[in-house]
C-alpha positions as CSV (number, residue, x, y, z in Angstrom):
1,X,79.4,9.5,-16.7
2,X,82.4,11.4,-18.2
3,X,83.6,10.7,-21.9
4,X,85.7,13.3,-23.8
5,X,84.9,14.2,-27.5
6,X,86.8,11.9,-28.6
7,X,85.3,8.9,-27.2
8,X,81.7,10.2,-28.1
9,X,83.3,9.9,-31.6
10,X,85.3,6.7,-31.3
11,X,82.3,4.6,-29.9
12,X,80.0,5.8,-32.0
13,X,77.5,7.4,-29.6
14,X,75.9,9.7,-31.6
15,X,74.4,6.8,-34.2
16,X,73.0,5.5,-30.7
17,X,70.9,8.6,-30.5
18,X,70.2,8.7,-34.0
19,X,68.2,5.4,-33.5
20,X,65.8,6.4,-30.7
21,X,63.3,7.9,-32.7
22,X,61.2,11.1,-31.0
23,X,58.3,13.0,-32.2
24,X,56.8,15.5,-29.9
25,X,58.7,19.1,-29.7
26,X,59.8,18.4,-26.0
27,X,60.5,14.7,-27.0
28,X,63.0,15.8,-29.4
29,X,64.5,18.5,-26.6
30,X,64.9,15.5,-23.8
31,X,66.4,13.4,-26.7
32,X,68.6,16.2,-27.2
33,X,69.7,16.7,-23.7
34,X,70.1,13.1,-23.3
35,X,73.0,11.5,-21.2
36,X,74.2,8.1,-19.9
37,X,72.8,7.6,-16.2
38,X,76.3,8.8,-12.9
39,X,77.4,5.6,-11.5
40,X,75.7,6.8,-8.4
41,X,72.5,6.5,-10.0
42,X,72.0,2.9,-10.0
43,X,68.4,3.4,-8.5
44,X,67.3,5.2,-11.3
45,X,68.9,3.4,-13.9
46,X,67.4,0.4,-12.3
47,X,64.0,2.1,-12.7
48,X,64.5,2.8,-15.9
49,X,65.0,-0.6,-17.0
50,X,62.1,-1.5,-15.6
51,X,59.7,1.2,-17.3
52,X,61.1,0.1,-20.7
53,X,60.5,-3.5,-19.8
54,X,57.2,-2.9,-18.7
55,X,56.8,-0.6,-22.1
56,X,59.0,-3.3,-24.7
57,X,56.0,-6.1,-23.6
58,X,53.4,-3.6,-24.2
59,X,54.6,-2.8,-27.3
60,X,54.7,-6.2,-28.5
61,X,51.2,-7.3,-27.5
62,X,49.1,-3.8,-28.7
63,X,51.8,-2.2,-31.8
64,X,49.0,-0.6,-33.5
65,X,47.9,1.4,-30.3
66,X,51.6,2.2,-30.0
67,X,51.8,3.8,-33.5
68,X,48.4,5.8,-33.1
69,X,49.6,6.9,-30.0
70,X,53.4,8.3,-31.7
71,X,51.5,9.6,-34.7
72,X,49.6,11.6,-32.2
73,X,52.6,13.2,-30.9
74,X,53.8,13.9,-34.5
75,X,51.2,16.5,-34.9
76,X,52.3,18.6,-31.8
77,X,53.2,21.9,-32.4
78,X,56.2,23.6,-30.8
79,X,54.0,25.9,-28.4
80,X,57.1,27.3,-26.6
81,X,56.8,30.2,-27.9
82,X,53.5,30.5,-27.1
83,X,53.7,29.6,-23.6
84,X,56.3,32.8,-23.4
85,X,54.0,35.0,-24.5
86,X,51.3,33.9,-22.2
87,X,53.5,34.2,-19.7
88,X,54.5,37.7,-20.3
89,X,50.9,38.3,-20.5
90,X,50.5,38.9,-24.6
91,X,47.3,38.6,-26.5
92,X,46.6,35.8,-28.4
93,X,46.4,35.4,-32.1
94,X,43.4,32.6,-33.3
95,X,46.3,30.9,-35.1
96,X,47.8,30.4,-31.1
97,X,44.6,29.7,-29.8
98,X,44.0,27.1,-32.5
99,X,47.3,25.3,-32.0
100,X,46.7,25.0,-28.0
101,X,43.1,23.5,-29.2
102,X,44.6,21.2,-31.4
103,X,47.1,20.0,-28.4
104,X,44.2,19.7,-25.3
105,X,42.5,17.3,-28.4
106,X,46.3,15.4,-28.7
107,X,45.7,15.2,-25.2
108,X,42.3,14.0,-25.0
109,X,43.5,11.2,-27.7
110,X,46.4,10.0,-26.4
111,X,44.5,9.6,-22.6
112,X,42.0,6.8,-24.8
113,X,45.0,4.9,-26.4
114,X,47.2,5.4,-23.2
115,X,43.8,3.9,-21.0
116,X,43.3,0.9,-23.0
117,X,47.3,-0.1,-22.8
118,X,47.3,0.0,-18.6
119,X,51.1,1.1,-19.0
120,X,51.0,1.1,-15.1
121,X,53.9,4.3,-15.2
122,X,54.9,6.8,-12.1
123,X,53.1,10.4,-12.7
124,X,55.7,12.4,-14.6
125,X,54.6,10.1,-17.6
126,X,50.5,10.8,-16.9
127,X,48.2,12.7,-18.8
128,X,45.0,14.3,-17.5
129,X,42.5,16.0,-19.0
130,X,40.9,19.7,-17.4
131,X,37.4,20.6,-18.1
132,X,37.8,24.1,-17.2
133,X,40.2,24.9,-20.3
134,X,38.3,22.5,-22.5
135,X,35.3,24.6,-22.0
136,X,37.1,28.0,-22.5
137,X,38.8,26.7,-26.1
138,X,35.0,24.8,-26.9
139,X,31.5,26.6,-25.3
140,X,29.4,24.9,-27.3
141,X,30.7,21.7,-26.9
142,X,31.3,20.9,-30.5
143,X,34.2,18.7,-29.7
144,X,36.1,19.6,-33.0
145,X,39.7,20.9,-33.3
146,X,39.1,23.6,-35.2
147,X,38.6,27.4,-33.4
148,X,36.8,30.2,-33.6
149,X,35.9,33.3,-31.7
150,X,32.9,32.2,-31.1
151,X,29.4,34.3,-30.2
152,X,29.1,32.4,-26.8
153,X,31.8,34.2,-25.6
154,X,30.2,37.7,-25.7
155,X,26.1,38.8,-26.1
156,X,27.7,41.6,-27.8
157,X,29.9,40.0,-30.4
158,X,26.7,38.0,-31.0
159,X,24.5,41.2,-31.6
160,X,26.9,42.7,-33.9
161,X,27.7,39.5,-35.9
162,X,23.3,39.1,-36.4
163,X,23.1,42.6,-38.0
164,X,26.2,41.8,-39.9
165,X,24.3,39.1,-41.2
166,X,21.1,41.1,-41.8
167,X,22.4,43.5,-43.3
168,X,24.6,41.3,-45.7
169,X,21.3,39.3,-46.7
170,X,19.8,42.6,-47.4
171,X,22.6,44.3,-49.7
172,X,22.7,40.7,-51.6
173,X,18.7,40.6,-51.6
174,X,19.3,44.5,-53.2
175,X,21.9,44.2,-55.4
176,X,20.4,41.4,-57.2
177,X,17.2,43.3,-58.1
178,X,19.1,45.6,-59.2
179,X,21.2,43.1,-61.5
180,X,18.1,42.0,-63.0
181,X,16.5,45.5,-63.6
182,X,19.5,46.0,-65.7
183,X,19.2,42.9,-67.3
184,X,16.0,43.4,-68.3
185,X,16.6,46.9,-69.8
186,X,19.2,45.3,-72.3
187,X,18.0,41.8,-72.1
188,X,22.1,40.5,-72.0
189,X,23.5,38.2,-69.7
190,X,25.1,40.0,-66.4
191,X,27.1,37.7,-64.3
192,X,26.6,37.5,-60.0
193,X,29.0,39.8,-59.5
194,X,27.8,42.7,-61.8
195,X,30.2,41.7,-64.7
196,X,28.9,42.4,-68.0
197,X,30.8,41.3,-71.4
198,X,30.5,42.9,-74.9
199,X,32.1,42.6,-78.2
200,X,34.1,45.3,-79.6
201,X,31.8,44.9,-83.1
202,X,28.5,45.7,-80.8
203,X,29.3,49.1,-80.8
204,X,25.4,50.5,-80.4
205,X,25.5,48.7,-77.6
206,X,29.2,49.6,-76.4
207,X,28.2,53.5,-76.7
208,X,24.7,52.7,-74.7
209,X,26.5,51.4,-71.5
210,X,29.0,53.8,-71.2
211,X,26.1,56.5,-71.2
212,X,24.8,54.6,-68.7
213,X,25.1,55.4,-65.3
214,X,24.8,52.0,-63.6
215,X,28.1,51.0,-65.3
216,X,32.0,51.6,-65.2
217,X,34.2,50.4,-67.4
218,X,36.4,47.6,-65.0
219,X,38.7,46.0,-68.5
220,X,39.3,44.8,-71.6
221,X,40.7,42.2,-74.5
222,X,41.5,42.4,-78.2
223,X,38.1,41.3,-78.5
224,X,35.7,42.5,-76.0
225,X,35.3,44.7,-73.3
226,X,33.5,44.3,-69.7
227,X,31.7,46.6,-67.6
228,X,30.7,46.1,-64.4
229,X,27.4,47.2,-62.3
230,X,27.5,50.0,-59.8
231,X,25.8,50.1,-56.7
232,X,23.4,52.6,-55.7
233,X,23.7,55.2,-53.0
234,X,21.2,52.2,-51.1
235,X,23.7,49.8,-51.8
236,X,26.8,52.0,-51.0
237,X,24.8,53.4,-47.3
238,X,24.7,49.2,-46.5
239,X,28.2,48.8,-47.9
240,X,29.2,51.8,-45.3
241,X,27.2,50.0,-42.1
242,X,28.8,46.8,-42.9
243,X,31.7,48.2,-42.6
244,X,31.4,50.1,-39.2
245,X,29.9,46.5,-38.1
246,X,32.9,44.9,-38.9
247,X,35.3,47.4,-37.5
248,X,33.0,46.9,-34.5
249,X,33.7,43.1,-34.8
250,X,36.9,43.3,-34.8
251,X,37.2,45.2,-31.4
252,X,35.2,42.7,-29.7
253,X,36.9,40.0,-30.9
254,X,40.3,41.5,-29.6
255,X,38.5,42.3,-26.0
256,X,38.0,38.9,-26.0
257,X,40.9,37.2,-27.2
258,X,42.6,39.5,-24.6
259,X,40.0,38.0,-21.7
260,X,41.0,34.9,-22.9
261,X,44.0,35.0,-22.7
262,X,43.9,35.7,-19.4
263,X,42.0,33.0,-18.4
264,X,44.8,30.7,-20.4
265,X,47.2,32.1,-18.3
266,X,45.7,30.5,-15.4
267,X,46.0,27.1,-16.9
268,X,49.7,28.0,-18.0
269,X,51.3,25.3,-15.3
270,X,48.9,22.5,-16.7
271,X,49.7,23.2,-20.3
272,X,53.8,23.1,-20.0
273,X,53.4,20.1,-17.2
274,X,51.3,18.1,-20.0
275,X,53.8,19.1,-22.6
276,X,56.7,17.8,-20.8
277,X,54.7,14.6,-19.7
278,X,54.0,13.8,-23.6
279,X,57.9,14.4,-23.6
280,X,58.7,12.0,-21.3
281,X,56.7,9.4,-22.4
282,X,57.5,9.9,-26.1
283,X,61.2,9.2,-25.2
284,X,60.5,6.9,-23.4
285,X,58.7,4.6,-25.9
286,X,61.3,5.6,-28.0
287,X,64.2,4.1,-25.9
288,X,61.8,1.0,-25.9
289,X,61.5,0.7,-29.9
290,X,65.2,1.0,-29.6
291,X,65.5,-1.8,-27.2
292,X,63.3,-3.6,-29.1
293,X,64.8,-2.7,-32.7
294,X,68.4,-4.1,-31.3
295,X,67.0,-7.2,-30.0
296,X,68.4,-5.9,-26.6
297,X,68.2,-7.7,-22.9
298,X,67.7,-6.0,-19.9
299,X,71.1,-5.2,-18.0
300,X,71.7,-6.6,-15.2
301,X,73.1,-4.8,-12.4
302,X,76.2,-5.7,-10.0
303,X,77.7,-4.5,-7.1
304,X,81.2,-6.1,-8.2
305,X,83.3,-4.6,-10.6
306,X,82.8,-6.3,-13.6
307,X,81.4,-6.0,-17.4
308,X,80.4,-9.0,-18.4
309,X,79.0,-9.8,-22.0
310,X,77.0,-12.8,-23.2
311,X,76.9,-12.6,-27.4
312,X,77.4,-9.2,-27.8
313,X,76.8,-7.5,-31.1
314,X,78.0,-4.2,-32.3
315,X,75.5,-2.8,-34.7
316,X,77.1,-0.5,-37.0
317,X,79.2,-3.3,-37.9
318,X,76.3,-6.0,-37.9
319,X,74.2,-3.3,-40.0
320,X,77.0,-3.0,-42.5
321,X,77.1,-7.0,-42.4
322,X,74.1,-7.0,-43.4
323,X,73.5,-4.9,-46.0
324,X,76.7,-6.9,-47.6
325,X,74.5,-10.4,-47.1
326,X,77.3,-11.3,-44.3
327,X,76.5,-12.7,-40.7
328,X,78.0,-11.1,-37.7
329,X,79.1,-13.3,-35.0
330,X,78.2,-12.0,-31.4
331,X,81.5,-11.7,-28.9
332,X,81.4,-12.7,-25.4
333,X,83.9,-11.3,-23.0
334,X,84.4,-11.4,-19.2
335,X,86.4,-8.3,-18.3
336,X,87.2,-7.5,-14.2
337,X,88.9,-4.9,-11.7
338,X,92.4,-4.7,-13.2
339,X,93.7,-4.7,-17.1
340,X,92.5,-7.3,-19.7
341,X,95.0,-7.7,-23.2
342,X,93.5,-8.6,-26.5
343,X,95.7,-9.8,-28.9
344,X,95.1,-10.7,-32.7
345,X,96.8,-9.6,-35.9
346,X,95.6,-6.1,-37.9
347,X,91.9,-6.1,-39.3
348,X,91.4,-9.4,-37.2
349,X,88.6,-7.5,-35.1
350,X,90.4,-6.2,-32.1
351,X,89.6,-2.8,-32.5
352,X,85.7,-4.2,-33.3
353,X,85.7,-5.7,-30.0
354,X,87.0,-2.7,-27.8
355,X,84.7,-0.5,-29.6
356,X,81.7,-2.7,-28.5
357,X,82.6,-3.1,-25.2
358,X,82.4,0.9,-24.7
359,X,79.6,1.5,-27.0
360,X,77.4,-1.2,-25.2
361,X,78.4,-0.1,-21.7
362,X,77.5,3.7,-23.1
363,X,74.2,2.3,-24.0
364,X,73.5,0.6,-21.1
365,X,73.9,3.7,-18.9
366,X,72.0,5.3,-21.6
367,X,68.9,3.4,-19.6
368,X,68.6,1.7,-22.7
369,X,68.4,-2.3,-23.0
370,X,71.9,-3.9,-24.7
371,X,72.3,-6.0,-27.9
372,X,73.8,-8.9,-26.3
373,X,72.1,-12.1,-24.8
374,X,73.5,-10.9,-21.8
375,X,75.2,-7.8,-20.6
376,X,75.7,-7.6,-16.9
377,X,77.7,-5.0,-15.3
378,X,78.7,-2.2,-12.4
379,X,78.0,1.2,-14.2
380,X,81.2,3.0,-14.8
381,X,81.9,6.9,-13.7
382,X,83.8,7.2,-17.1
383,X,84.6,5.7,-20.6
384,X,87.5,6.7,-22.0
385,X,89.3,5.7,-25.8
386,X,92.5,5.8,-27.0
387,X,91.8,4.2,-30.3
388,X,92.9,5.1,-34.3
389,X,94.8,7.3,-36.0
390,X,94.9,10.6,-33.2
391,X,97.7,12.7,-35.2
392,X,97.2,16.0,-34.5
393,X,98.7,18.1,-37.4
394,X,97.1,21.5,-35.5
395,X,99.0,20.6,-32.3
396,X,101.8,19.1,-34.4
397,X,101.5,15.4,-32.3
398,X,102.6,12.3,-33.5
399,X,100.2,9.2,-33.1
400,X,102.3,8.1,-30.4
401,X,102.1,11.2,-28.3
402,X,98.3,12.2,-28.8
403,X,98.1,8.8,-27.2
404,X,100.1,9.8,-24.4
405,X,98.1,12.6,-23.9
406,X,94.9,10.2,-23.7
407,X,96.5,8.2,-21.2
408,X,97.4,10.9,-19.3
409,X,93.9,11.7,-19.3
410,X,92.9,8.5,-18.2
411,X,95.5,8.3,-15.1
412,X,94.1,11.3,-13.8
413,X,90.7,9.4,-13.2
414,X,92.5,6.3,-12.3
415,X,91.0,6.4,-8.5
416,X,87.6,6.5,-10.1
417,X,85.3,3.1,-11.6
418,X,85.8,3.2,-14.9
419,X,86.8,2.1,-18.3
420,X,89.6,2.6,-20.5
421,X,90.1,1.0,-24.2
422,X,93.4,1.7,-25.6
423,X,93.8,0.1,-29.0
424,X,97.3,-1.1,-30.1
425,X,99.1,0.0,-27.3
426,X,102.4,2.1,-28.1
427,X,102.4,1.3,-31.8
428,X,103.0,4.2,-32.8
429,X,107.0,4.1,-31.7
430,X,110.0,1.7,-32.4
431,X,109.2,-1.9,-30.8
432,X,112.1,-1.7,-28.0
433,X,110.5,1.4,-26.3
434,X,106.9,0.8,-27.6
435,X,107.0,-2.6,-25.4
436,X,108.8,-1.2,-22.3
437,X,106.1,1.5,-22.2
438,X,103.7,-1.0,-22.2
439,X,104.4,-3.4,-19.7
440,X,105.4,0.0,-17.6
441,X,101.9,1.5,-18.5
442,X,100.2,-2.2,-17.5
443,X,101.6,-2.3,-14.6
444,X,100.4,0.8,-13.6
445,X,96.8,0.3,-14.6
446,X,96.3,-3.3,-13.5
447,X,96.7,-2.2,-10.0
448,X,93.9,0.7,-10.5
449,X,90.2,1.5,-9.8
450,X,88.7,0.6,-13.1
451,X,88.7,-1.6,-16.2
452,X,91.1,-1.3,-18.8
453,X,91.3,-3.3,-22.1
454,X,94.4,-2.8,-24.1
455,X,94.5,-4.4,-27.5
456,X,98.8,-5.1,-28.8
457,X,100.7,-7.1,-31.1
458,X,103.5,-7.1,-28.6
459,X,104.7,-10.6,-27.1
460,X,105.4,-11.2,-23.7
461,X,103.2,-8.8,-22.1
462,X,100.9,-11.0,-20.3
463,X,101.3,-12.3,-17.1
464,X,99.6,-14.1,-14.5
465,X,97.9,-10.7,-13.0
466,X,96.2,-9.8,-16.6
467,X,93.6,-11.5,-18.4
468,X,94.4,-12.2,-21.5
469,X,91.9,-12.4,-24.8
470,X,92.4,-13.7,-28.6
471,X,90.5,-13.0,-31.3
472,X,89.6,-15.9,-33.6
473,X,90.4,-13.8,-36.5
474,X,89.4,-15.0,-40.4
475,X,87.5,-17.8,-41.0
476,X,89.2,-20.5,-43.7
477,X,89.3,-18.2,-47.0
478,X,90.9,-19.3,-50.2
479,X,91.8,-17.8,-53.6
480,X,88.6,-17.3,-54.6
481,X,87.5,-15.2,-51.3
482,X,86.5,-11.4,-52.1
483,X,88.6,-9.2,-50.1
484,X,86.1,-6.2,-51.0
485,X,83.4,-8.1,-48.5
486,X,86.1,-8.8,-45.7
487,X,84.0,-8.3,-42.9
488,X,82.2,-11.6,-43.8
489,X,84.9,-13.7,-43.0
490,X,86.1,-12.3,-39.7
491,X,85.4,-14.3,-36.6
492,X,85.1,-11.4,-33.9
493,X,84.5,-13.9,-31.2
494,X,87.1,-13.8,-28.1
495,X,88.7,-16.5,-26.7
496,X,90.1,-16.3,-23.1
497,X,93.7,-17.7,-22.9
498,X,94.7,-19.2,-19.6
499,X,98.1,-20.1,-20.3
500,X,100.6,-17.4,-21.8
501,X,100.8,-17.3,-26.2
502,X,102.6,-15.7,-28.5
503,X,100.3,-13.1,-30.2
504,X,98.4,-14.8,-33.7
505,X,99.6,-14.2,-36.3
506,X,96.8,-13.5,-39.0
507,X,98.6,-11.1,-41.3
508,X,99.6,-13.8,-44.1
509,X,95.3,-14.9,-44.0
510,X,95.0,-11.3,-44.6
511,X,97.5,-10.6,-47.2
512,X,96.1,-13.5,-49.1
513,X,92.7,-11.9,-48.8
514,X,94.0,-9.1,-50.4
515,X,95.8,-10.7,-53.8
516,X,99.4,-9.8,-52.2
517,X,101.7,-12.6,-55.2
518,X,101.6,-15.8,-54.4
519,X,105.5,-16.3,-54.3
520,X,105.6,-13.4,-51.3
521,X,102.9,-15.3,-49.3
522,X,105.0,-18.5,-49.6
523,X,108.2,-17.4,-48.9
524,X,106.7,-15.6,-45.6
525,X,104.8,-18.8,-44.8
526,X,108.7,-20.6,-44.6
527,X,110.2,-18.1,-42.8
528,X,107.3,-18.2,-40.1
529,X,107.3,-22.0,-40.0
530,X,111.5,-21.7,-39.2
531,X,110.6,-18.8,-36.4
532,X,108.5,-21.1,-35.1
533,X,111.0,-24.4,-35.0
534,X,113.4,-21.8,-33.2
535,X,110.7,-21.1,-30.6
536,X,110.6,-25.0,-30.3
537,X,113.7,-25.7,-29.5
């Protein structure tokens, strides 16, 4: 599906994406990457409707499973990197080794919860478990996420790590008969590690340790000063092997992780293939919560050209409603092959209704299920907007001719299935020309490919070729009604006209809404009421 910047921004598609909430590393890179279905795709959209059905009852029936299972994808590493540097045949750091460990557990988790829910999905969305790299990151079966080079991997990593601990036991075992030989000779108390604390007035005692051979001075206060206990040329000779042991250590360790590595390498194709399943599925489910979060119904899919809605809501506006305790009415509209007008006064929720009309088709093709008791429809090759203020200062157009340019736009695609929403049609020029451009631009698009909506205070452009749509406008308001919370009292619902009327005429509702003087209102309401008895007659 094609749709220019500026009807990504008009329709609001990016707070679509903002709601379908991902986890996993890859997740968040399909999420990112994500676009509405081709119109030659109806298989697969069609597919995909059914996987978030089958996923939407699932959720409903085991949601606990559902949120173990997306807090396990929260604690996935980005191992992209990683998988590189295998790849390009690197050595491993622990840190690396630990985070794949860590992931073949997710794994291991998420088959359990994903068993118990029988999601019944194709294989791109299954995870299965290998034994052999379970058994390379865990020998000793311990079963716990945590990793270490451990001795199974090597009889001589395992040699040098027993005399390390010998010899470690030995120089502790030494040290600490030496500690309490010193002890002994000056019957003070010596910490574990050797520390010895005196006061400055104990000078006897001060002068005796620094003759002393078994002590250095290491610091001291305004008050005190501590020593500390030397080791002997024993001590210092296990110090030294320990040392050679553990450089010893260290080389095994890197032989290893470097054999290890290896063998990772050979499991490289399962490790990216699992990553990218885990993605799948965790937009997937995400797409459902979406569904389900909106309250949405499963498209339905037609082979006529057609978008038809059954109580559709547009969120952003029902989520603002909301949070101002209003209600937002759902709009139902029946839109064909050809072009559609939509009449009603300013603020009267015209604009609202083309706006929902794109965004719902865009999330429909999203594969996502629509906020609307019903949304049927054929999928569109293109969504295009003419709607708001598009003055471009930079380019030095007018309102009026940055919506020429959209239209132009659109008539280039005019062979194609699509749909076009132009709000307030030629406004943006003197009412002479503004309505012969109009009727001329009608004409031309009510004999195309696609679906256009055009929304117009003119009179007189409908005819017997063009559906034509009011909105209900304001609800009854009075004195007394708060223009700051306006959105409550609009009526968005759409009303299909059959025989030709004027435009409404909601402006004076409006400007009462606002506190325009009472005199104004009046005198407007006369001259109406005498336009109209001329109409009459």
């Amino acid at each position: 599906m094609k749709l220019n910047e500026s009807t990504i921004k008009t329709i609001d598609c990016d707070f679509v994406h903002s709601k379908i909430k991902v986890f996993s590393p890859y997740g968040k890179k399909l999420k990112k990457d994500l676009i509405p279905f081709n119109s030659n795709q109806v298989k697969n959209l069609e597919d995909e409707y059914n996987r978030i059905e089958k996923i939407m009852f699932s959720i409903n029936k085991n949601k606990y499973s559902f949120i173990e299972l997306r807090n396990k994808f929260k604690d996935i590493k980005n191992l992209e990197n990683t998988f590189k540097r295998l790849e390009d045949d690197k050595t491993l750091t622990v840190t690396e080794f630990f985070e794949i460990k860590c992931f073949i557990y997710t794994i291991i988790d998420s088959i359990k919860i994903l068993d118990k829910l029988k999601l019944d999905l194709e294989e791109k969305y299954i995870l299965y478990r290998t034994e052999e790299l379970e058994n390379l990151l865990d020998p000793d079966g311990y079963e716990i996420k945590s990793f270490y080079i451990y001795d199974t991997y090597s009889k001589e990593l395992s040699n040098i790590r027993n005399n390390i601990k010998e010899l470690s036991m030995k120089k502790q075992l030494k040290y600490k008969k030496m500690l309490e030989e010193v002890k002994n000779d000056y019957s003070l108390k010596i910490l574990r590690n050797g520390d010895l604390t005196v006061d400055k007035d104990n000078t006897l005692l001060i002068e005796a340790i620094k003759n002393d051979d078994r002590f250095y001075y290491k610091s001291e206060t305004f008050m005190n000063i501590t020593f500390i206990v030397k080791a002997n040329e024993d001590l210092d000779e296990i110090s030294k092997k320990l040392e050679e042991l553990k450089l010893l250590e260290e080389k095994e360790t890197e032989e290893i992780r470097k054999k290890l590595s290896k063998e990772m390498k050979k499991q490289l194709d399962y490790l990216i293939n699992m990553n990218n399943r885990i993605g799948y599925l965790d937009l997937l489910i995400a797409k459902s919560y979406f569904s389900l979060g909106f309250k949405g119904s499963k498209p339905v899919l037609t082979d006529d050209k057609k978008i038809k809605i059954i109580d559709g809501r547009h969120i952003i506006v029902e989520e603002s409603l909301k949070k101002n305790d209003g209600k937002y009415i759902p709009v139902s509209v029946d839109l064909t092959n050809g072009v559609s007008l939509i009449t009603g006064a300013n603020m009267g929720g015209k604009t609202v209704s083309l706006k929902m009309v794109g965004l719902l088709t865009y999330i429909a093709q999203l594969g996502l299920f629509v906020p609307a008791k019903k949304f049927e429809f054929k999928p569109v090759d293109f969504i295009m907007t003419s709607i708001g203020d598009y003055q471009d200062i930079k380019q030095g157009l007018s309102t009026f001719g940055a919506e020429v340019e959209a239209i132009k736009e659109a008539i280039i695609l005019n062979d194609k299935y699509g749909l076009l929403l132009i709000d307030e049609l030629a406004s943006g020029t003197n009412p002479k020309e503004g309505f012969a451009l109009s009727k001329a631009i009608i004409d031309y698009f009510k004999t195309g490919n696609g679906i256009t909506i055009i929304s117009t205070h003119f009179d007189g452009l409908v005819d017997k070729d063009i559906k034509h749509f009011q909105v209900k406008g304001l609800k009854e308001i009075d004195e007394n009604s708060d223009f700051k919370n306006m959105e409550k009292y609009m009526d968005y619902n759409l009303i299909e006209v059959s025989t030709f009327k004027e435009v409404p005429k909601d402006a004076i509702n409006i400007s009462k809404l606002m506190g325009l003087n009472k005199s104004i209102i009046k005198s407007a309401e006369n001259y109406l009421n005498k336009g109209s008895e001329k109409i009459g007659k």
